[in-house]
Backbone of each chain as ProteinMPNN parsed JSONL, in Angstrom:
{"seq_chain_A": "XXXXXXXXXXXXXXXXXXXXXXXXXXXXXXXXXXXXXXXXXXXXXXXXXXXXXXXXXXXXXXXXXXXXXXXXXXXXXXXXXXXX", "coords_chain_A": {"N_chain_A": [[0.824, -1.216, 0.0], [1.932, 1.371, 0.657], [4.047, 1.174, -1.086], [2.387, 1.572, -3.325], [1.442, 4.484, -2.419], [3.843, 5.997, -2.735], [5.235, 5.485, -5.433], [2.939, 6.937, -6.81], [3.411, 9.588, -5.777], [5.888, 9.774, -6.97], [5.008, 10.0, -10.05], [3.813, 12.562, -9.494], [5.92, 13.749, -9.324], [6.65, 14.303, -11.881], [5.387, 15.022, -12.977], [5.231, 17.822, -11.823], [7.775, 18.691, -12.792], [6.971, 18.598, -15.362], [5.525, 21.242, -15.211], [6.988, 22.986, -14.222], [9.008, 23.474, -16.37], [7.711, 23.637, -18.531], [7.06, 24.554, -21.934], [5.263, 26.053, -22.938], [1.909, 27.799, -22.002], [-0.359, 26.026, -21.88], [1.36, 23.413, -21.575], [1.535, 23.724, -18.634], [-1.076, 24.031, -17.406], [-1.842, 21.95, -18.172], [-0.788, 20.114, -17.002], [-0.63, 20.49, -13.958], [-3.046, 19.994, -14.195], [-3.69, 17.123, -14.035], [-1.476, 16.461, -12.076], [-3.066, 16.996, -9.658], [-5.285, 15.209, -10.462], [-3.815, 12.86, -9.803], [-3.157, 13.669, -7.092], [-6.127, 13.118, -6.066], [-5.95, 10.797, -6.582], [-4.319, 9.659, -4.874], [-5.557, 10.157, -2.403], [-7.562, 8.604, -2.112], [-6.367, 6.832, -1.8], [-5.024, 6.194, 1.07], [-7.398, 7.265, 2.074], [-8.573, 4.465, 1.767], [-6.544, 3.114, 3.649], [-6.662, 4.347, 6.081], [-9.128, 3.703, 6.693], [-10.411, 6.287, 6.458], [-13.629, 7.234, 5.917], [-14.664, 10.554, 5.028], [-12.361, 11.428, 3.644], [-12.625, 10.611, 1.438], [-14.932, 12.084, 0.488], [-13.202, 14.464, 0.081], [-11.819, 13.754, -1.846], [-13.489, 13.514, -3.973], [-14.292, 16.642, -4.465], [-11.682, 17.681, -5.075], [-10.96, 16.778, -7.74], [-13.282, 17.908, -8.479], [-12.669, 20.48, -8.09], [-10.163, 20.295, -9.843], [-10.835, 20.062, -12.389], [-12.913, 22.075, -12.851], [-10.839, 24.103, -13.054], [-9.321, 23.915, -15.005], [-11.219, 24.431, -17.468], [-11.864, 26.719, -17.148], [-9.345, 27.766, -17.562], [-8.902, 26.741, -20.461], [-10.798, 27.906, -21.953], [-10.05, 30.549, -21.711], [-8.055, 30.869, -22.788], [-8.589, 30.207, -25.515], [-9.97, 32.516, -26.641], [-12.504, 33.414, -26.184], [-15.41, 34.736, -24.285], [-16.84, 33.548, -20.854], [-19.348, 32.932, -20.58], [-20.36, 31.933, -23.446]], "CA_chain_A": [[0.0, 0.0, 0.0], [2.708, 2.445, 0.869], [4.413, 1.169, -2.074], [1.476, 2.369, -4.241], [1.673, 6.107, -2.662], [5.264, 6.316, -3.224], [4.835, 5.42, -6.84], [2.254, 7.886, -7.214], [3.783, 10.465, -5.607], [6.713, 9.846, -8.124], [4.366, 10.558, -11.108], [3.311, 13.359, -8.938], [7.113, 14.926, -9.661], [7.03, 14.105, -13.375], [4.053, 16.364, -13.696], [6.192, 18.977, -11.385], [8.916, 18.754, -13.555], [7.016, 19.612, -17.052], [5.048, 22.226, -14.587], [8.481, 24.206, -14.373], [10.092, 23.494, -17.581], [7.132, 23.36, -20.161], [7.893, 25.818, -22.863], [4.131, 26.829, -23.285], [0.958, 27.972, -20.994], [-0.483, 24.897, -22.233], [1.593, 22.46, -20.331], [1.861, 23.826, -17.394], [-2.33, 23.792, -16.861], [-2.659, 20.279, -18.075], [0.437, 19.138, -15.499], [-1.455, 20.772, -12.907], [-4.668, 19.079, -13.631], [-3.073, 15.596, -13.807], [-1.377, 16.559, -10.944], [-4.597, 16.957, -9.496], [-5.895, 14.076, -10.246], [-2.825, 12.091, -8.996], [-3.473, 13.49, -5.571], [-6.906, 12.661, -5.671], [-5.358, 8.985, -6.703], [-3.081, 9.685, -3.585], [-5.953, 11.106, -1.165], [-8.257, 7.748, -2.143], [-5.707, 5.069, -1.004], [-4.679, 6.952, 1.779], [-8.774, 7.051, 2.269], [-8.596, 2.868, 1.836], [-5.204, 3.003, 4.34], [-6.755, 4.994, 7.545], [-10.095, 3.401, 7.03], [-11.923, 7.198, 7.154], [-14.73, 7.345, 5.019], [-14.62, 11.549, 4.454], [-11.19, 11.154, 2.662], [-13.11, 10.465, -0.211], [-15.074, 13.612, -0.345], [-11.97, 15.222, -0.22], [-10.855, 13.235, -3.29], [-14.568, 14.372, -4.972], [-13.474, 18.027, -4.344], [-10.763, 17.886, -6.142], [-11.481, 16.15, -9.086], [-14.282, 19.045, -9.062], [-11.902, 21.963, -8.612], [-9.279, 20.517, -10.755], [-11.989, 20.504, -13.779], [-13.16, 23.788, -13.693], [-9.731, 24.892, -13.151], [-8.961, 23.543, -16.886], [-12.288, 24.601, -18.279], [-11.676, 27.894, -17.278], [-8.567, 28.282, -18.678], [-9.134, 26.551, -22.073], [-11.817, 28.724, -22.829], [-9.665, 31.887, -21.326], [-6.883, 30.775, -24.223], [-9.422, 30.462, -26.787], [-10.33, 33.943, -26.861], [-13.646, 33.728, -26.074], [-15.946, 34.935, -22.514], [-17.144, 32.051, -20.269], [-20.713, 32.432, -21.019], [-20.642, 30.866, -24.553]], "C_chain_A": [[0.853, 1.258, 0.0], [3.676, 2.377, -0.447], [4.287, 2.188, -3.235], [1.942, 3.888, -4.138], [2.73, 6.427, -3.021], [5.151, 6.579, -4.745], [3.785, 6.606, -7.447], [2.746, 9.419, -6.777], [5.03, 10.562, -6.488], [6.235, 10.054, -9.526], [3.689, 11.884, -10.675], [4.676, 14.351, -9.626], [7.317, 14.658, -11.363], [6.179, 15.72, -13.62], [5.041, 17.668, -12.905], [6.919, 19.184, -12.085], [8.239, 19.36, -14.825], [6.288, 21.169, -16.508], [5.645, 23.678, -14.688], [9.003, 24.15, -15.391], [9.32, 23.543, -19.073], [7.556, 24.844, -20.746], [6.266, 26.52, -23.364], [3.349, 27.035, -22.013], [0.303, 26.824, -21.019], [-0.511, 23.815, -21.476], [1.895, 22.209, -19.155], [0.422, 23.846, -16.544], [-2.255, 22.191, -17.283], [-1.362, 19.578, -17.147], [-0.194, 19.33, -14.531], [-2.759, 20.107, -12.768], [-4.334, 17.379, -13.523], [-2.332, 15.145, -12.712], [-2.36, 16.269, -9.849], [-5.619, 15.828, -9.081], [-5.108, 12.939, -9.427], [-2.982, 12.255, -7.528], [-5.013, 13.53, -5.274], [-6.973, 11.082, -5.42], [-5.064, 8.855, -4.924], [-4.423, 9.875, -2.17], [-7.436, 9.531, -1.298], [-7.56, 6.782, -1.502], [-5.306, 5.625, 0.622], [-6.51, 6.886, 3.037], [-9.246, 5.412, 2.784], [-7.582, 2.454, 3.28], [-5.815, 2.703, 5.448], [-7.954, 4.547, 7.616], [-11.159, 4.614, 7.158], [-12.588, 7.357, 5.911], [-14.555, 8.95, 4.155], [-13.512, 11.672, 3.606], [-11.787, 11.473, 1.672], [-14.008, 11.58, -0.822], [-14.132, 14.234, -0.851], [-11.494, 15.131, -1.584], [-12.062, 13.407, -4.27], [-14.279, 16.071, -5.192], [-12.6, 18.432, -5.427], [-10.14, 17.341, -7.489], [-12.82, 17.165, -9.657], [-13.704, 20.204, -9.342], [-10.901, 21.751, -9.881], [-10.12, 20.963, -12.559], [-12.516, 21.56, -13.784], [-12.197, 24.404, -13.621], [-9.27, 24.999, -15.037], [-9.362, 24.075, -17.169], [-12.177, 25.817, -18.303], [-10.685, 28.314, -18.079], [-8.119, 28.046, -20.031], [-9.736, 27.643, -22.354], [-11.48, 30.597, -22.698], [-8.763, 31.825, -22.752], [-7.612, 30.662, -25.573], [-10.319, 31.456, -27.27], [-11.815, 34.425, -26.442], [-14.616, 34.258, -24.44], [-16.659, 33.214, -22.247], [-18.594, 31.758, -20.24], [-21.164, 32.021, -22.575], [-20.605, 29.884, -24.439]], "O_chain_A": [[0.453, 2.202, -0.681], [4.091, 3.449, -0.887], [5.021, 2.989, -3.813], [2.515, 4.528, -5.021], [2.701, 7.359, -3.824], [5.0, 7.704, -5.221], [3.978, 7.073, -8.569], [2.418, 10.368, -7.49], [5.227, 11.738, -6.794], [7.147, 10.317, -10.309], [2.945, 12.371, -11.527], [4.514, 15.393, -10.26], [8.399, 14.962, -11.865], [6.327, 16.832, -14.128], [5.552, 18.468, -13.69], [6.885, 20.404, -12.249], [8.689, 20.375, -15.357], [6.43, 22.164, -17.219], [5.243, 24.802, -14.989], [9.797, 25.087, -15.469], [9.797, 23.517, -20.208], [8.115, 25.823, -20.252], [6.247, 27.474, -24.142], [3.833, 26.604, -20.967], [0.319, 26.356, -19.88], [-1.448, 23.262, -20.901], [2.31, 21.191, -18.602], [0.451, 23.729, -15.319], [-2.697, 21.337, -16.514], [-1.355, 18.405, -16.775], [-0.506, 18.29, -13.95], [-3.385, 19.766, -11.764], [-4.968, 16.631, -12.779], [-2.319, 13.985, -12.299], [-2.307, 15.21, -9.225], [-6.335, 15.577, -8.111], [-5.642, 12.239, -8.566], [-2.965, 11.292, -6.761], [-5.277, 13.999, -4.167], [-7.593, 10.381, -4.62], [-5.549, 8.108, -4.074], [-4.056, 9.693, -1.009], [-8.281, 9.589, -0.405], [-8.072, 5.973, -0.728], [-5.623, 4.677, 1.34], [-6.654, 6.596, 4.225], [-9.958, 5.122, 3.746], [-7.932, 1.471, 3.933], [-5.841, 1.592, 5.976], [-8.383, 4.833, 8.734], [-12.285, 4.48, 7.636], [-11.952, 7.625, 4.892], [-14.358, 8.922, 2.941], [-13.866, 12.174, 2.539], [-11.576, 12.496, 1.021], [-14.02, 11.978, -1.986], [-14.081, 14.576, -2.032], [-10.969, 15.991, -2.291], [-11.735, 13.457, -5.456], [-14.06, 16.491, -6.328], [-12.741, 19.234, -6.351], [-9.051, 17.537, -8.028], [-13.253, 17.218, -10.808], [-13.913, 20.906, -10.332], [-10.737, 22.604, -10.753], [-9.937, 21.815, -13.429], [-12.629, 22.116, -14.876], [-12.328, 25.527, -14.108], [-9.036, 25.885, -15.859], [-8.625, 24.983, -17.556], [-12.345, 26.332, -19.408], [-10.849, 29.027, -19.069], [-7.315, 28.717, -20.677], [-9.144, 28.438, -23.084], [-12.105, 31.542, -23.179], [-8.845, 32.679, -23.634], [-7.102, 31.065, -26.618], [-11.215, 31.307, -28.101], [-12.184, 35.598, -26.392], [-14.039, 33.867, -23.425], [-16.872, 32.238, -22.966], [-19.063, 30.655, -19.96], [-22.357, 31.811, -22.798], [-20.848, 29.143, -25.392]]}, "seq_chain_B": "XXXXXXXXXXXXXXXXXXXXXXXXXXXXXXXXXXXXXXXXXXXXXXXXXXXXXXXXXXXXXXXXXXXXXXXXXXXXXXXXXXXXXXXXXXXXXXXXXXXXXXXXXXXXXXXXXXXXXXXXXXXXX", "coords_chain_B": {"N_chain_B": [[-11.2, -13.84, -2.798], [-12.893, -11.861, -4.484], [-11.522, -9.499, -3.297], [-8.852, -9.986, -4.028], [-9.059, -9.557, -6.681], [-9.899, -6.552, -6.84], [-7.224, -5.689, -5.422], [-5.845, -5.938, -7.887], [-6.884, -4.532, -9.667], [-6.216, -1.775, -8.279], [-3.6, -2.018, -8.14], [-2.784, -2.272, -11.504], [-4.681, 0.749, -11.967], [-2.58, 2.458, -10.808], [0.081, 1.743, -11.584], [-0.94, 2.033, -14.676], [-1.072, 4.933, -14.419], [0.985, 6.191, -13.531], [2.752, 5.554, -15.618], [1.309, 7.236, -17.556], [2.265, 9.82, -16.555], [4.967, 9.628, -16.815], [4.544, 10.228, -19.886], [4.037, 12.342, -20.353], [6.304, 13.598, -19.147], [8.352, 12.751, -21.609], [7.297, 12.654, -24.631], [7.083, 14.699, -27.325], [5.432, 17.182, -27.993], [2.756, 19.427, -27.871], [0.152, 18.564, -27.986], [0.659, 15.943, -28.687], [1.571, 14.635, -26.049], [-0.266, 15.732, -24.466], [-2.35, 13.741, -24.851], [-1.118, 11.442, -23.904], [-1.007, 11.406, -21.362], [-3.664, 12.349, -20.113], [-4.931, 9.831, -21.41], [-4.189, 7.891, -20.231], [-4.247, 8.738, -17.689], [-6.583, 8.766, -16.968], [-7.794, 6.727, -17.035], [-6.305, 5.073, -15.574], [-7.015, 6.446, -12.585], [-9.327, 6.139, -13.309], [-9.558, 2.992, -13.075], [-8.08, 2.358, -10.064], [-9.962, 3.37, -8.377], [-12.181, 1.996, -8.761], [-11.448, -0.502, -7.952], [-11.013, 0.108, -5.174], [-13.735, 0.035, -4.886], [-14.587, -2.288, -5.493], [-12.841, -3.633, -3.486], [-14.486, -2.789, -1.03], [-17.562, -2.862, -1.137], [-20.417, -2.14, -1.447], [-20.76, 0.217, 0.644], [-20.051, 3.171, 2.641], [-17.803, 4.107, 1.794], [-17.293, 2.895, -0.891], [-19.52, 3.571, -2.413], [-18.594, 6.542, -2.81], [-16.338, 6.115, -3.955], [-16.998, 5.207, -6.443], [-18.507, 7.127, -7.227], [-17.245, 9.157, -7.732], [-15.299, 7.719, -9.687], [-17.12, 8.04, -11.924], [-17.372, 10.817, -12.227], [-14.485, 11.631, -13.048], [-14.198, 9.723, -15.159], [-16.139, 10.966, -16.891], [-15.138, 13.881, -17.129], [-12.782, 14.183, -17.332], [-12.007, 13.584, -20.405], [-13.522, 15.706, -21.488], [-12.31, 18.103, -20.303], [-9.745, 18.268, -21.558], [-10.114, 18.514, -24.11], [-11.436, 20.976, -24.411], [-9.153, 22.294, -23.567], [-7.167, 21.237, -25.721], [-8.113, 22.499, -27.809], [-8.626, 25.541, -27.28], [-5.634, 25.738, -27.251], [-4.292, 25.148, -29.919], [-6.367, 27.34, -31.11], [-5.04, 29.04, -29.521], [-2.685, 29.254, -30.871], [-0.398, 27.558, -30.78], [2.545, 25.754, -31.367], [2.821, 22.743, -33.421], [4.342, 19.646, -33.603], [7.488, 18.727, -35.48], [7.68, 16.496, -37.007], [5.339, 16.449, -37.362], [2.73, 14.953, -40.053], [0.279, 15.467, -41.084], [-2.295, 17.81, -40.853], [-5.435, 17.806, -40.189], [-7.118, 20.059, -39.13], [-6.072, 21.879, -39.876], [-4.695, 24.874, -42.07], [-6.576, 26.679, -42.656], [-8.43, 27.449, -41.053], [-7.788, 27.664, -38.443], [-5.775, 30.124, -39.339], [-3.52, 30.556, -39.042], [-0.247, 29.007, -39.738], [0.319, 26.032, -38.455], [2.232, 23.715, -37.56], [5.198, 22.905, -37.026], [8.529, 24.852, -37.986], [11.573, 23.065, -39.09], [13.883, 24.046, -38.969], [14.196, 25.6, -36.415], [13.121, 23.913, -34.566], [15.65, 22.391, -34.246], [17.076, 24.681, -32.927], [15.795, 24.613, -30.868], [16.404, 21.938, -29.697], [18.934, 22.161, -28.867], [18.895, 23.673, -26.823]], "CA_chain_B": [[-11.451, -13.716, -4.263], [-12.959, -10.545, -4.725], [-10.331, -9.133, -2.441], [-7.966, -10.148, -5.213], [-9.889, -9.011, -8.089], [-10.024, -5.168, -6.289], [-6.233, -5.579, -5.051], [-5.149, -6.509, -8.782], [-7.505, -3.257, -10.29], [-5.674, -0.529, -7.624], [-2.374, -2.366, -8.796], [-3.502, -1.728, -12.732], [-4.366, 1.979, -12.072], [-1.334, 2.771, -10.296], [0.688, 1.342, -13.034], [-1.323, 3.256, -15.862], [-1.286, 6.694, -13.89], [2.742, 6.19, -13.513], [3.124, 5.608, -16.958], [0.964, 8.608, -18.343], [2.982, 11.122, -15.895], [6.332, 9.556, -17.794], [4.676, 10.422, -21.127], [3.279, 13.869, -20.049], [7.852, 14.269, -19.363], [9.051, 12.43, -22.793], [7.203, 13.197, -25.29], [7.768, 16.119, -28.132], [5.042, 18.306, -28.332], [1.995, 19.578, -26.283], [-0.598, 17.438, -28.069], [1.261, 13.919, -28.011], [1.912, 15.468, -24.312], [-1.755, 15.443, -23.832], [-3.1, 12.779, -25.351], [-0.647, 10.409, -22.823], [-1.086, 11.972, -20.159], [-4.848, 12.119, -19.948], [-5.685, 8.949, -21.596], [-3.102, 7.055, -19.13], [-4.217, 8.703, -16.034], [-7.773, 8.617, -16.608], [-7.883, 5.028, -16.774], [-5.504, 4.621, -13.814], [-7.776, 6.921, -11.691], [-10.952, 5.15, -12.867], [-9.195, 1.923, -11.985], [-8.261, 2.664, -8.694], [-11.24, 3.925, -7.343], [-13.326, 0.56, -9.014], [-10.591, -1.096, -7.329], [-11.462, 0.683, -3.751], [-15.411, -0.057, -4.801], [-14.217, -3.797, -5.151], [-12.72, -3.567, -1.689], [-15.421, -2.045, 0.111], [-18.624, -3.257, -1.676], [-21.482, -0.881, -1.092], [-20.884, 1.056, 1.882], [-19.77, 4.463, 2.455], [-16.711, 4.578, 0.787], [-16.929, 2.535, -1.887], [-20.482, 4.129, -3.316], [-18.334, 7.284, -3.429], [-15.164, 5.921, -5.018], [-17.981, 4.827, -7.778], [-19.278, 8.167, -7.603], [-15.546, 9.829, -8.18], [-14.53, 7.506, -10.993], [-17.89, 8.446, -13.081], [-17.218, 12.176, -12.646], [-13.22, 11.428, -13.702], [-14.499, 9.43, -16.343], [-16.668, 12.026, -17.729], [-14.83, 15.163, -16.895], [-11.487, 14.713, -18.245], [-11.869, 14.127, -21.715], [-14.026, 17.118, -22.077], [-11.602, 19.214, -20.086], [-8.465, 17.62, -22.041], [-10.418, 18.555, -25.272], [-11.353, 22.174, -24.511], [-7.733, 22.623, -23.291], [-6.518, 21.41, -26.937], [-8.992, 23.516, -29.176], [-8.15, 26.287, -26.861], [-4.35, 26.381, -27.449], [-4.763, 25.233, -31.3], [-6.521, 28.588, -31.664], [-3.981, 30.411, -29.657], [-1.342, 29.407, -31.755], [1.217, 26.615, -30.241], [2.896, 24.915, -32.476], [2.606, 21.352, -33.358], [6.091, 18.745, -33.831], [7.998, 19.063, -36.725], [7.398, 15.669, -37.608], [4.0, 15.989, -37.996], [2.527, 14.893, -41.055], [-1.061, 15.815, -41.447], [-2.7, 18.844, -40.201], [-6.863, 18.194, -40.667], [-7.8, 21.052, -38.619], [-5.45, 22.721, -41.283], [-4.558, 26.522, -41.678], [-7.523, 27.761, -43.479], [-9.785, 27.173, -40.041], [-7.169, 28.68, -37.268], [-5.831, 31.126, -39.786], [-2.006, 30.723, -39.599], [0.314, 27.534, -39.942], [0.985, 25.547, -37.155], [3.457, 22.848, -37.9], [6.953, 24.075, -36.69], [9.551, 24.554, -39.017], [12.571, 22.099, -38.718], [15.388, 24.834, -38.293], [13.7, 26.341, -35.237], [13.245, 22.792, -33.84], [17.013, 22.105, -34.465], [17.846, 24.881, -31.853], [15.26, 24.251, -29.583], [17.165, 20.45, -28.878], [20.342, 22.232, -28.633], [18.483, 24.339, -25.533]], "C_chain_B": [[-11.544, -12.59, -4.986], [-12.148, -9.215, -4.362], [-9.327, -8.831, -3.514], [-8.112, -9.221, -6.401], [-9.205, -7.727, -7.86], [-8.485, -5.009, -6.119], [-5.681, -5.388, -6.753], [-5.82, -4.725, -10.048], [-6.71, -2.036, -9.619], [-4.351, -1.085, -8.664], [-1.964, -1.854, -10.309], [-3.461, -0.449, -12.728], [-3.166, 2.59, -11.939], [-0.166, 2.619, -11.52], [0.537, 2.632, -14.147], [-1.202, 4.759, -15.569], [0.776, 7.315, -14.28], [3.266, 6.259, -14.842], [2.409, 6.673, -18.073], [1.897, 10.159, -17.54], [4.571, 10.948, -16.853], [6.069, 9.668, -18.957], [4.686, 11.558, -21.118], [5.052, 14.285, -19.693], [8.251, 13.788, -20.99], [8.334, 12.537, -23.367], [7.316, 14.612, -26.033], [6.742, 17.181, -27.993], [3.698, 18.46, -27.484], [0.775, 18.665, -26.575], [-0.233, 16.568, -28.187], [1.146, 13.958, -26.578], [0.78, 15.011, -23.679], [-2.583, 14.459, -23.667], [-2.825, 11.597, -24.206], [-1.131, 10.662, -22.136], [-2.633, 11.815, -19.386], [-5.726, 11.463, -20.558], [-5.534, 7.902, -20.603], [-3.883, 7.145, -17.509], [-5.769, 8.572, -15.693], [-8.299, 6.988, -16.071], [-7.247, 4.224, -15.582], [-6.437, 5.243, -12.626], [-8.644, 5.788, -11.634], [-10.972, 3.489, -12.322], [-8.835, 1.476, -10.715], [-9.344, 2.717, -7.928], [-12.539, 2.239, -8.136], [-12.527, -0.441, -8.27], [-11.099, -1.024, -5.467], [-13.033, 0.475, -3.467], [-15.438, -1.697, -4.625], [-13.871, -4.482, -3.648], [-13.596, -3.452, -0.404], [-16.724, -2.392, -0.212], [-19.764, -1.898, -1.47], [-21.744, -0.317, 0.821], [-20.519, 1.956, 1.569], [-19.043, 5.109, 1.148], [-16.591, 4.238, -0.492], [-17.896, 3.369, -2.574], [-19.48, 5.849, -3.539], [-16.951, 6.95, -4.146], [-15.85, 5.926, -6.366], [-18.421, 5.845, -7.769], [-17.837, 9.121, -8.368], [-14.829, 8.9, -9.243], [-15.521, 7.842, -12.24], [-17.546, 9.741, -13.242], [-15.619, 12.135, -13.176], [-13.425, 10.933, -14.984], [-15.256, 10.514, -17.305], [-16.212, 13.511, -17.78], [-13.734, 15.202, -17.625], [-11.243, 14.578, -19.491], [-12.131, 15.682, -22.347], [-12.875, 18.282, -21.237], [-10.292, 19.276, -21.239], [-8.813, 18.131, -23.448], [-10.846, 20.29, -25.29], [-10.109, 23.035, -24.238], [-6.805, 22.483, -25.216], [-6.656, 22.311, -27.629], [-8.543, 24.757, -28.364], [-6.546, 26.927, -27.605], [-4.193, 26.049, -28.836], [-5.202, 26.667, -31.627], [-5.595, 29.903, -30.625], [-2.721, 30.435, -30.199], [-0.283, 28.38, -31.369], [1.589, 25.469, -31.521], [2.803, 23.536, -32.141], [4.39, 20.369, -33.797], [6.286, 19.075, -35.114], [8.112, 18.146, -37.977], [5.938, 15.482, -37.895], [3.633, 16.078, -39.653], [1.236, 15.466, -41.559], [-2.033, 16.764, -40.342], [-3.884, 18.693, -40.646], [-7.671, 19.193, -39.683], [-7.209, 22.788, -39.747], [-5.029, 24.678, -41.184], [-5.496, 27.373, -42.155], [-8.639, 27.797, -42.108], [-9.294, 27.761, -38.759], [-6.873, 29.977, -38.345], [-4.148, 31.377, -40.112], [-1.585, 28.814, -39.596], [1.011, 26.935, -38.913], [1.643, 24.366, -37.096], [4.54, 23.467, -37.786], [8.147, 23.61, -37.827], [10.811, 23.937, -38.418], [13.821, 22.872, -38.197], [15.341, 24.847, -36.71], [14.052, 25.549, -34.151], [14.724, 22.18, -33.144], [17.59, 22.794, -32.816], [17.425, 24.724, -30.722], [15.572, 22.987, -28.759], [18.328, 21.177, -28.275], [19.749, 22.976, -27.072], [18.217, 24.005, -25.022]], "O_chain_B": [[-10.751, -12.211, -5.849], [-12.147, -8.158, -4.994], [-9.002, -7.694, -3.857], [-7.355, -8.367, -6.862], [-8.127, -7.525, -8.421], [-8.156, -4.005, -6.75], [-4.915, -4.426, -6.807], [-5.18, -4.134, -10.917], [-6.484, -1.143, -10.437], [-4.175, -0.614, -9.788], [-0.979, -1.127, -10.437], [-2.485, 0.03, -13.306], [-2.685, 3.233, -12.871], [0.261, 3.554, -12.199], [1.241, 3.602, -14.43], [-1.24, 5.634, -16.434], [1.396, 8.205, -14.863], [4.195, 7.017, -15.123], [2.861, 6.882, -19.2], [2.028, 11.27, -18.055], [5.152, 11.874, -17.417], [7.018, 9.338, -19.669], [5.423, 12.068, -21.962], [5.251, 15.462, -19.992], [8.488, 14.787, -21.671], [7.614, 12.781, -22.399], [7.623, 15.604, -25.372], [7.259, 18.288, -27.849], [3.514, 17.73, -26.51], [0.308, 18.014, -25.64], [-0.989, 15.81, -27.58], [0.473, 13.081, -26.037], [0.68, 14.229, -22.733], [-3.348, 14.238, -22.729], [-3.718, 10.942, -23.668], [-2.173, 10.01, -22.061], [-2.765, 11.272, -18.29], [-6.91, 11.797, -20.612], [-6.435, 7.175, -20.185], [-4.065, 6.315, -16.618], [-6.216, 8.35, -14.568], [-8.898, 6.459, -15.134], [-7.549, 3.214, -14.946], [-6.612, 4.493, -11.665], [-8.843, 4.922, -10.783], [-11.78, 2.893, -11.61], [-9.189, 0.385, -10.268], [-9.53, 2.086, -6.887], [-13.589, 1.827, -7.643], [-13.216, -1.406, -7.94], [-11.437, -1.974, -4.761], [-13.585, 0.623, -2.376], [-16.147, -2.281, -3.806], [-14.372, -5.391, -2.986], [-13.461, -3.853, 0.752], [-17.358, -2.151, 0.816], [-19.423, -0.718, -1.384], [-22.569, -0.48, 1.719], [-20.426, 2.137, 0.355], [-19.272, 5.886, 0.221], [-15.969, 4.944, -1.286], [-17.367, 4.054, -3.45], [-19.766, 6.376, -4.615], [-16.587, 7.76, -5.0], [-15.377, 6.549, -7.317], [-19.22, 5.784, -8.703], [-17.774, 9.577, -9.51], [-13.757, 9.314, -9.684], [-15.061, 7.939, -13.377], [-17.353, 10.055, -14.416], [-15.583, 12.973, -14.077], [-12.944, 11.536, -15.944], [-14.823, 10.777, -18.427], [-16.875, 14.315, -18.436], [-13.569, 16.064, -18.489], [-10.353, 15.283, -19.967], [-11.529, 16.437, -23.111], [-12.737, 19.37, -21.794], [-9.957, 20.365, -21.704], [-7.812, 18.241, -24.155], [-10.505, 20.876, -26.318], [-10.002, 24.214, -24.578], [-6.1, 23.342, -25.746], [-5.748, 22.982, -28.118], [-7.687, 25.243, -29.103], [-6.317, 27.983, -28.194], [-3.743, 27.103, -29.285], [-4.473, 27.278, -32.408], [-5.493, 31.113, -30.823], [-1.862, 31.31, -30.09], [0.835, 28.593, -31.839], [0.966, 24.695, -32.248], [2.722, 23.091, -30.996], [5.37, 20.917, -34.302], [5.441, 19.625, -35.821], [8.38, 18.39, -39.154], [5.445, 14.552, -38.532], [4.063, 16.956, -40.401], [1.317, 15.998, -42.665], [-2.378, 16.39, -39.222], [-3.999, 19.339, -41.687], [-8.88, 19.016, -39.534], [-7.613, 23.902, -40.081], [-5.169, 25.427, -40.217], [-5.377, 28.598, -42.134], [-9.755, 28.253, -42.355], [-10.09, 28.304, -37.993], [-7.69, 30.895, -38.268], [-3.633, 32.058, -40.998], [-2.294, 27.812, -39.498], [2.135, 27.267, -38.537], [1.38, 23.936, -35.973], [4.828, 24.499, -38.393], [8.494, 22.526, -38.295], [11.116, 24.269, -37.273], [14.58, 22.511, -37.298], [16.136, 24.312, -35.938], [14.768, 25.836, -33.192], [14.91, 21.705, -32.023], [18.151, 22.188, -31.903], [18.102, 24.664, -29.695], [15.239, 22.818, -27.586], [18.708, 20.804, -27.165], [20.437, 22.63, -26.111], [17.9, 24.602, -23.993]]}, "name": "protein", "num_of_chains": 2, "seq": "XXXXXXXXXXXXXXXXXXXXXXXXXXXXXXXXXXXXXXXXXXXXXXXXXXXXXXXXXXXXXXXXXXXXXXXXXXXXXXXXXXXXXXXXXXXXXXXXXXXXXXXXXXXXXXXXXXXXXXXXXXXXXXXXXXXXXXXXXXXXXXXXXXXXXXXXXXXXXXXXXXXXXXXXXXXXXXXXXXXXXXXXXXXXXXXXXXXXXXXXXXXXXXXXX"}
């Protein structure tokens, strides 16, 4: 089990890594949302680990913020307002 | 048995998540970039958490692991896809090996395939 988080927290620094070094705006929102999701990965086993049930809101949360985080800023880079 | 099953599905995600974060570093350009990245990890999420629903059967936790891999499942393509069309129309270039552009330049407006020199110094950097 601790294995697992390790491992995930090591795809956790991949996404850090293109976070700081991507060469566009681009890949530094979709590292962050994959990020994102990785520590919702991370905040579910962790959830399975300690046995507490709310964990797992936690890990609904942010699988909700990370998605409108994107959505917002696709549609900020595609020139358009957010009510189309 | 089922124990197994659920143990062998977290195992699976974990895997696939690990291996879309190492495409989302090696690959060339921001859509190959993408495509890994959030085809890899979606499927590792949504396996995990069916994994944790396997574990737990219908109680607390598991009905929301099953509630958190349908909204993963349905959320990140469409984010992953308004994120492309997005930076497509603000201009990022595409690899230098690409071959076929069907969104094309008559529909953004300029040419987005990178020219090979450019590319050249951008390895050397």
């Amino acid at each position: 089990m601790e294995i697992l988080i390790v491992l995930l927290s090591l795809g956790a620094f991949f996404c850090l890594y293109r976070a700081l070094q991507g060469p566009s705006i681009s890949d530094r929102v979709i590292s962050v949302d994959i990020m994102s999701i990785i520590f919702t990965c991370i905040t579910a086993l962790m959830a399975l680990r300690y046995n507490i049930a709310f964990l797992m809101d936690l890990a609904i949360t942010l699988a909700i913020l990370s998605f409108i985080g994107t959505l917002a800023l696709g549609k900020y880079l595609e020139g358009r307002s957010l009510d189309d | 048995m089922i124990n197994l099953l659920g143990w062998i599905f977290i195992v699976i995600g974990v895997c696939f998540a690990l291996l879309g974060c190492l495409g989302l570093v090696r690959f060339p350009d921001l859509y190959n970039r993408m495509q890994a990245a959030t085809k890899g990890v979606t499927l590792g999420a949504c396996g995990l958490m069916f994994g944790i629903f396997l574990l737990k059967g219908f109680s607390v936790m598991g009905i929301k692991a099953l509630v958190c891999a349908l909204f993963i499942l349905l959320t990140m393509p469409v984010a992953a896809h308004v994120l492309s069309r997005g930076s497509l129309f603000f201009g990022i270039k595409m690899w230098h090996k690409t071959e076929l552009d069907k969104f094309g330049p008559d529909k953004v407006g300029k040419e987005l395939i990178e020219k090979p020199d450019s590319e050249a110094t951008d390895e050397k950097a």
